[in-house]
C-alpha positions, 0 to 999 in steps of 0.5 A, a space after each residue: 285513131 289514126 286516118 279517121 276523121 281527117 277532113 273534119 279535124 283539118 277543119 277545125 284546126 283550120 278554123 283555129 288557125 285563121 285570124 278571121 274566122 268565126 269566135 264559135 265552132 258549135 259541132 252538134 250530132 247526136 249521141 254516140 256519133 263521136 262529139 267527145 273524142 272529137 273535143 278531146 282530140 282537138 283539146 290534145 292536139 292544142 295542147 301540144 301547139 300551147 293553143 289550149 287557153 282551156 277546157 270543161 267536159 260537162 256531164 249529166 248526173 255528176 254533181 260539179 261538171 253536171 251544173 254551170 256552178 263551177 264552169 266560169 271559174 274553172 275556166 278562169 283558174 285555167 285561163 291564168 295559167 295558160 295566159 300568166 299575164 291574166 293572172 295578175 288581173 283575175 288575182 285583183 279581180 278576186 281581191 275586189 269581190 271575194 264572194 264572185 265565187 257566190 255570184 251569177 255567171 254573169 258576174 263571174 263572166 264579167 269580172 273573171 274572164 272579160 274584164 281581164 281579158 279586156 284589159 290584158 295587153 295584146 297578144 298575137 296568139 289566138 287561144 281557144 276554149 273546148 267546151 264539150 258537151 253543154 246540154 249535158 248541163 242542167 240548166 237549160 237557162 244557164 245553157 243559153 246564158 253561157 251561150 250569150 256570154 261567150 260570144 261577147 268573146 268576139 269583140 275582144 281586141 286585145 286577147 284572141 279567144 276563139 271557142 270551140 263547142 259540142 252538144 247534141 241538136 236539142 231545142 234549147 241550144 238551137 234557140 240560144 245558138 238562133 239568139 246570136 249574130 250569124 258572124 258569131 259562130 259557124 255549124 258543123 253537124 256531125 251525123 249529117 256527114 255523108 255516110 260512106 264518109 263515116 263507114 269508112 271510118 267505122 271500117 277501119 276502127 274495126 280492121 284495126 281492133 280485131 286484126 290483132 285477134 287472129 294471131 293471138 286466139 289463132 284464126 283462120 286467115 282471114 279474120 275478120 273477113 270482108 264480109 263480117 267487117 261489112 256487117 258490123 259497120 252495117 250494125 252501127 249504122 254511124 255510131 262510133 260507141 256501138 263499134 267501139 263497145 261492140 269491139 271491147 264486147 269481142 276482145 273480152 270473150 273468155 273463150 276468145 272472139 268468135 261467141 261474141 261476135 256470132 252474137 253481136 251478128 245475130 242480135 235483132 233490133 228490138 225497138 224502131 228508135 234512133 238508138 235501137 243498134 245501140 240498144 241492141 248491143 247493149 241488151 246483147 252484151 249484158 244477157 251475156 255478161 250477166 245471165 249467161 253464169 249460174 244464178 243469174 236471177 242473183 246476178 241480175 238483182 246484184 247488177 241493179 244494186 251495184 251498176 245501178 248505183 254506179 249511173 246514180 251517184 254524183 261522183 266516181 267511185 273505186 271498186 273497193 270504196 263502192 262495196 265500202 258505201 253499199 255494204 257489200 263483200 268487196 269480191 261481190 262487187 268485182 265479181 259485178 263488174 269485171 264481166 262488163 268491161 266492154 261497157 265500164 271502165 274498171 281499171 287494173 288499179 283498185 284505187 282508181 275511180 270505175 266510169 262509164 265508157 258513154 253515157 248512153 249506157 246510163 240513159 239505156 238503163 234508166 229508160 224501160 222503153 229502151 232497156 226491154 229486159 227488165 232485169 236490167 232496168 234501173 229504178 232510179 228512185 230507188 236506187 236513190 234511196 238506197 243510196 241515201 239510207 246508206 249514207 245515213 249508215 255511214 254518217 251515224 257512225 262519225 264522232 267527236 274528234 274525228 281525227 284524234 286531234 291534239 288540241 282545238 283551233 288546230 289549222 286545216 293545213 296542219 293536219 296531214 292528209 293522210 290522217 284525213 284519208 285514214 279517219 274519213 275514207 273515201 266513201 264516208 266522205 262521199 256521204 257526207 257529200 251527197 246524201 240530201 241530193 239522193 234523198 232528195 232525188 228519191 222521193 222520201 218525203 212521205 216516209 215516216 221512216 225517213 223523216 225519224 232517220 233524219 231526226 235522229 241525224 240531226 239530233 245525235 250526229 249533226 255536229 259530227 257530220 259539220 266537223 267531218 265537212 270541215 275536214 274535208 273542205 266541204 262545210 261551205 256546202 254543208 251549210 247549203 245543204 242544210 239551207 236546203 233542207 229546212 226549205 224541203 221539210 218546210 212542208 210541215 210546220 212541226 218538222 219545219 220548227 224542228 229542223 230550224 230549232 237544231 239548227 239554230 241551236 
């Protein structure tokens, strides 16, 4: 938004416009305090100055921007194409080695990203990498191995790349960060701006949002008043999301904005932790959104079966492909979701995936020290199960020749897509995709249920399942999976010779 934060942003840019500053910019602060718009905006404002060499948004929970596995090369197929004089040297390099896809980052570093880097001719622009988010990796080893890598950026002669990174303040990053030269990188905290600075900006957030209210639901003048504005910035206490939900929580009052907000203001805190503001809007809007209809003990129990498996899964779903997976009348699942808007992301298009506006809201659901309601705490073992028992649903129902085919050794490239799309929907392929991880994750070793589930999988649909991944471009991590699986099972020899008799048959 306009006329905030403009002393850190003229910051940052400054540092990206100086030929002698540091190779890392690391802004650190604590959750919801604005670390992600931040990188966006500066990644935006990039962009638009052919400044953005590239970018990677990790986050916690999904499966390729929640690990390190895909970080390197994502960022070097950007890197071409920000830079096309590189393509050609990241071209030869893959040429060289074609399994560095399979290699450690180190390797991938080294020869996707340095070495080309190294020997590209020299440039007089200055490019910089955004990296947001970086404790949200799951790898707390491979957080501070990439750490080490980047700052070998520094020496680089020929092409100028600087690095701009966002993460909360956890220990491993200030050891990795501790590790490097102090030339490498500069700090910036950002819950240690002073308060009034960020209040200010809160203030404005939130005249600028609820303003527009008056006119529409016809208020007094004037709405919102001094006096309210002042405690909702007190109510944030410095967190940008509590005013941003806060905000969305009063533009969707069914009846118009006064209810929500008498709510918002009479909310207490409940817990004395760090997230307790935070906590509190959440628990309020949700007591609201959920239990304020009829049959709220349904409407509860429906909240934890469809939201829950919404901060559970490893990739975004449609509205309409989450009832497809969990089973469920397409209008159950809307009905859901539409009166949590202030804390969801559910787009007017059905075929867009639904997200979560932060992720504090995920972490709120998991953790019943910080959800007290337990109506709306999230089991996620069990959600992980459920998730997985109806992956298996979904996977026993593929056959041979999933998609009509004309004849064997047809190409991949000659079937369209649409027919792929049409003979594996979006939530059949999400199963295929994912299922080990959720049984993984919810703990099943130990039901006999499971385990015949499994057998029976890998009796009667194992072939199926390998044809739809291949269908899908998805059979290399089939293989793993299965790698996978055999090692997980290895616990009993009978089911161990049973797993490896499938699969080398």
């Amino acid at each position: 938004m306009q006329d905030t934060r403009v002393e850190l942003r003229k910051q940052i840019m400054d540092w990206c416009d100086d030929p002698n500053s540091k190779c890392i910019f690391w802004l650190n602060g604590m959750a919801g305090t604005g670390k992600s718009t931040i990188a966006r905006t500066i990644a935006r404002e990039l962009a638009e100055k052919k400044r953005l060499a590239a970018s990677f948004f990790f986050t916690r929970g999904k499966k390729d921007i929640g690990h390190s596995r895909m970080f390197f090369t994502t960022i070097a197929a950007q890197l071409a194409n920000s830079l096309p004089v590189l393509g050609t040297f990241i071209s030869d390099a893959i040429d060289s080695n074609r399994d560095i896809f399979k290699q450690g980052l180190r390797e991938q570093w080294n020869q996707l990203i340095l070495n080309p880097l190294k020997n590209a001719p020299t440039q007089s622009i200055q490019l910089v990498v955004v990296i947001d988010a970086l404790d949200e990796c799951d790898s707390m080893q491979d957080i501070q191995l990439i750490l080490q890598l980047i700052a070998e950026a520094k020496d680089l002669d020929t092409v100028r790349i600087k690095v701009f990174l966002t993460s909360r303040p956890e220990l491993p990053i200030f050891g990795g960060f501790r590790q490097l030269s102090g030339e490498t990188y500069q700090e910036f905290i950002l819950h240690n701006i002073p308060l009034d600075t960020v209040n200010a900006d809160i203030s404005t957030f939130f005249m600028q949002k609820l303003s527009p209210l008056k006119a529409m639901h016809g208020l007094g003048t004037p709405w919102p008043d001094e006096q309210i504005i002042e405690q909702l910035v007190e109510r944030a206490a410095g967190l940008f999301i509590y005013a941003a939900t806060t905000v969305r929580f009063i533009q969707d009052g069914i009846d118009g904005p006064e209810e929500p907000l008498s709510l918002v203001l009479s909310a207490t805190k409940s817990s004395p932790s760090a997230t307790e503001h935070l906590d509190s809007i959440y628990t309020t809007l949700l007591q609201h959104s959920v239990l304020g209809r009829r049959g709220y003990q349904e409407c509860a129990a429906r909240f934890r079966q469809v939201v829950g498996s919404i901060v559970v899964m490893f990739n975004t779903m449609s509205a309409r492909n989450l009832a497809q997976l969990l089973r469920m009348p397409f209008k159950m699942v809307s009905g859901t979701l539409d009166p949590l808007r202030s804390v969801l992301n559910v787009p007017e298009d059905e075929s867009q995936p639904v997200r979560l506006f932060h992720l504090s809201f995920r972490g709120f659901l998991l953790d019943s020290q910080r959800c007290s309601d337990s109506r709306f705490q999230v089991d996620e073992k069990e959600r992980h199960t459920s998730l997985f028992r109806k992956c298996m649903e979904h996977i026993s129902q593929l056959q041979e020749n999933i998609c009509n085919l004309w004849g064997p050794g047809v190409l991949i490239t000659e079937i369209p897509g649409d027919m792929i799309q049409k003979s594996i929907p979006r939530h059949v392929q999400y199963a295929c995709r994912y299922w080990l991880d959720h049984w993984r994750l919810g703990g099943l070793l130990a039901l006999e249920e499971d385990i015949k589930t499994l057998r029976q999988f890998l009796e009667q649909h194992f072939l199926h399942w390998l044809e739809g991944l291949s269908l899908i471009g998805e059979v290399s991590n089939g293989a793993n999976m299965i790698i996978a699986l055999e090692e997980i099972l290895s616990v009993s020899c009978n089911t161990h010779y049973f797993i490896q008799r499938i699969v080398l048959t």
